[in-house]
C-alpha positions in Angstrom: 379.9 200.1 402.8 379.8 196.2 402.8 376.7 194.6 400.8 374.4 192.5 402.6 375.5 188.5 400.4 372.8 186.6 403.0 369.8 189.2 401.9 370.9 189.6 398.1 370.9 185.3 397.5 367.7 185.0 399.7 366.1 187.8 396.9 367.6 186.1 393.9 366.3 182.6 396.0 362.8 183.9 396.2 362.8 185.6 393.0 364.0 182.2 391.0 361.4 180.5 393.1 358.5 182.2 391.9 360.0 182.5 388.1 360.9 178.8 388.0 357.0 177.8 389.0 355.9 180.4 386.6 358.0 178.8 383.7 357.3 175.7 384.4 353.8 175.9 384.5 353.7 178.0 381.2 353.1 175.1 379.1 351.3 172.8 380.9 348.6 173.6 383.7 350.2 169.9 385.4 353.8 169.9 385.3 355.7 167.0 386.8 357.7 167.4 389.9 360.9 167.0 388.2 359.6 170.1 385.7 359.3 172.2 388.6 362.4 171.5 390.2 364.7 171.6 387.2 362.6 175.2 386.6 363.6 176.7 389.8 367.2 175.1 389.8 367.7 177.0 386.0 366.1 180.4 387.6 367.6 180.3 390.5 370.8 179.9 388.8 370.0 182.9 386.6 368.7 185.2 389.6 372.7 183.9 391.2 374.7 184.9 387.6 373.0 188.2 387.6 374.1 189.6 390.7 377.8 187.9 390.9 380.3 187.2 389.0 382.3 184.1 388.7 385.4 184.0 387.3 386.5 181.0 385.6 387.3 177.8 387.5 391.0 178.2 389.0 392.3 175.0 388.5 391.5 175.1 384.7 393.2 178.4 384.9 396.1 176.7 385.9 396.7 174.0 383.5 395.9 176.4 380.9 399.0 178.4 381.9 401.6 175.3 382.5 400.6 174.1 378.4 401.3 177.7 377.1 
């Protein structure tokens, strides 16, 4: 069984879409443009980190080990 990658980050693209408007309209019925991106950016990002996981950067992995 192989998972689907394209349809699961279109879901957690859609889902941060709508969360991301929803935030950033929780406190104001106007939000700026900027608001609205930097909502969606952050829930989009959230929607990503829940489904994957990312393991820490390689290259800082790396010079880590060579000052041990």
């Amino acid at each position: 069984m192989k998972p689907n990658y394209y349809r699961i980050i279109m879901d957690c693209v859609e889902a941060g879409c709508r969360s991301g408007v929803n935030r950033a309209r929780k406190h104001t019925d106007e939000p700026t443009y900027e608001d609205i991106e930097i909502h969606i950016e952050n829930a989009i990002r959230m929607e990503i980190m829940e489904k994957f996981y990312f393991p820490e950067d390689i290259n800082q992995n790396e010079t880590n080990n060579t000052e041990l």
